[in-house]
N, C-alpha and C positions, 0 to 999 in steps of 0.2 A: 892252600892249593898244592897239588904235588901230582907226579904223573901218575897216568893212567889207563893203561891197556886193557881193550876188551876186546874178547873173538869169541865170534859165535859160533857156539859149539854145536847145534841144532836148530834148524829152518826146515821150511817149507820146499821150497828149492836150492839147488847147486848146478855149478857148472862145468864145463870140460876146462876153463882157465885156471878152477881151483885145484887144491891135494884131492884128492882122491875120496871125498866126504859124501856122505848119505842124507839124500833128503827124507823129511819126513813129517807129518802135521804135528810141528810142536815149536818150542822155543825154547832154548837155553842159552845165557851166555857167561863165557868164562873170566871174569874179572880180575888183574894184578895192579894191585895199590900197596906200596912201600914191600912189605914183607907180608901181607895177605891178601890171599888167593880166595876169590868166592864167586860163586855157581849163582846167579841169578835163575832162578827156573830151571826143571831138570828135564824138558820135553817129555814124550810118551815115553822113554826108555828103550826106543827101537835102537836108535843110531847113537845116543851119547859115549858108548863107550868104546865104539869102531870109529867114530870123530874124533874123536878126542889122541885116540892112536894115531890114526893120518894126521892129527897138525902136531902131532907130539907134545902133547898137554897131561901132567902125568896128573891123575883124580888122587891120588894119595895124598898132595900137597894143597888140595882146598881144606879152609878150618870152618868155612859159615856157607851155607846152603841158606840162601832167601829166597821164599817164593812171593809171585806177583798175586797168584789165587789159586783154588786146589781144583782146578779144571786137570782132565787129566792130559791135555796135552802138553802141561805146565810143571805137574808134577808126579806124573807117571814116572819119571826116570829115578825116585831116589831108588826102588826093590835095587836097581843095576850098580847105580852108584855105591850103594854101601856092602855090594861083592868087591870092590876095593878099595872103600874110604867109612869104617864106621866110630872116626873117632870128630867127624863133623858137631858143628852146633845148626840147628836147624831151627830158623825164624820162620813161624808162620801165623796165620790168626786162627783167632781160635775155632773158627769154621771148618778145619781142616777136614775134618771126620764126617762134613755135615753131608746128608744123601742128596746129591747133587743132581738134575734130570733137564733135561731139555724135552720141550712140545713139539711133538712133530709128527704132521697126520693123524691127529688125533689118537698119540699113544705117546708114550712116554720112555726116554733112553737114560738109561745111567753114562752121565760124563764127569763126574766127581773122582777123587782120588781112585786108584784102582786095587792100591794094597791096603791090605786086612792092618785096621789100626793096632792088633797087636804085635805085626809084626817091625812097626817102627816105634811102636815105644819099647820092644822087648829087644832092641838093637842095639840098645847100650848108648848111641847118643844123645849129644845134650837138645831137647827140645824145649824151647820158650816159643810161646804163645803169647802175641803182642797186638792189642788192636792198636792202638797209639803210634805214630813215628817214634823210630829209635834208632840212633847213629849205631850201626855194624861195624863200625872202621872207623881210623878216622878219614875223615873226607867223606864219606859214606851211610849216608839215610835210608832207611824205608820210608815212604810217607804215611802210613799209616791208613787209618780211612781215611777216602777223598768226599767231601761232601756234597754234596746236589746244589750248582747254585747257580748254573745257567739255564734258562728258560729253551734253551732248542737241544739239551742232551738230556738221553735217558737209556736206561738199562733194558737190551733186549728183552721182547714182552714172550721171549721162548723159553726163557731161562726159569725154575722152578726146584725149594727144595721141599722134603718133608719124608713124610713114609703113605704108604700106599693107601689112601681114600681121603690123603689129607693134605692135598699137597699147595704151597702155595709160593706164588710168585719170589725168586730168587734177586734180591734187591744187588746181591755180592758185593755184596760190605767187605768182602775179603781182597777186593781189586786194589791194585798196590802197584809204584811205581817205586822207583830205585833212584837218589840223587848221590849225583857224584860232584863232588868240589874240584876238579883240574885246572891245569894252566893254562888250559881255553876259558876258562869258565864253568858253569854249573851245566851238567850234561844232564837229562833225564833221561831212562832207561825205562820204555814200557814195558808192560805183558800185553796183555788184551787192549789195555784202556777202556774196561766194559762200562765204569762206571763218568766216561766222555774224555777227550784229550784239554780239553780245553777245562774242566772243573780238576784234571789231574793237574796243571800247568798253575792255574790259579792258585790252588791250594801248596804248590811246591813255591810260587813267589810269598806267601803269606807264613810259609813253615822256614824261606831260608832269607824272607826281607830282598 
């Protein structure tokens, strides 16, 4: 167990109580454990890095970028991020790239990553692709895939990937939760929770006893 700050660096909403930070449809938060810095989820890339200025969070000094899944309110932010941090390690599953689409109206919308996958492999940082849980820190897990194992959760039936005459339902086996070991306890850290909070929770007592 050891301390552990997290500030979240992009939401949904903000307030006139806080610094002076931008809301926006997404999630990111900024994680310090001992002497590493890491970005759970990088939002859309609207406000990450005019946040990150207001709470005076310098993006130079994070080393691991983990995403929860490559929705791009999640992970729309690395394009911005790596105009000043490209010497990151970057966890993601291997879905990263996959064409991502929600149902809606009977038409179909790209909500998958937004940048061109050449332009983050050709950025010079270190990317691993993990379906597996894997400690990023220490104190620090991904859970890896969370697997289906309560009878009343299930994966929104809008969600779908593929390419165009082929498309089919989006299980997002890339939905990932973040565990942190502190001196409260074991914190869990969601994204979406697409794939239930309750099979995410289960699967995080069974990966950390």
């Amino acid at each position: 167990m050891r301390p552990c700050k997290i500030t979240t660096l992009v939401e949904n909403t903000v307030t006139a109580l806080h610094p002076p930070v931008l809301g926006e449809h997404g999630l990111a938060f900024f994680i310090e454990t001992g002497d590493r810095k890491i970005l759970f989820d990088t939002g859309q890339g609207l406000t990450l890095l005019a946040n990150a200025d207001a709470l005076g969070i310098d993006l130079t000094t994070v080393d691991t970028v983990a995403l929860s899944h490559a929705h791009y309110d999640h992970a729309g932010g690395i394009k911005k991020l790596l105009t000043r941090n490209n010497k990151i390690n970057l966890i993601a599953h291997p879905a990263l790239f996959d064409n991502k689409l929600v149902s809606w109206g009977g038409s179909y919308y790209p909500v998958g990553i937004p940048q061109d996958k050449e332009l983050i492999e050709n950025s010079h940082i270190n990317i691993k692709f993990e379906k597996n849980a894997v400690e990023i820190a220490p104190g620090v897990m991904l859970t890896g895939e969370i697997p289906m194992q309560t009878s009343f959760e299930d994966v929104e039936a809008l969600f779908y990937t593929g390419e165009s005459g082929n498309y089919s339902r989006d299980m997002l086996l890339d939905d990932r939760a973040l565990i942190l070991d502190t001196e409260k306890g074991t914190v869990v850290v969601l994204g979406c929770a697409h794939r239930g909070v309750v099979n995410t929770l289960n699967h995080v007592v069974q990966l950390t006893g």
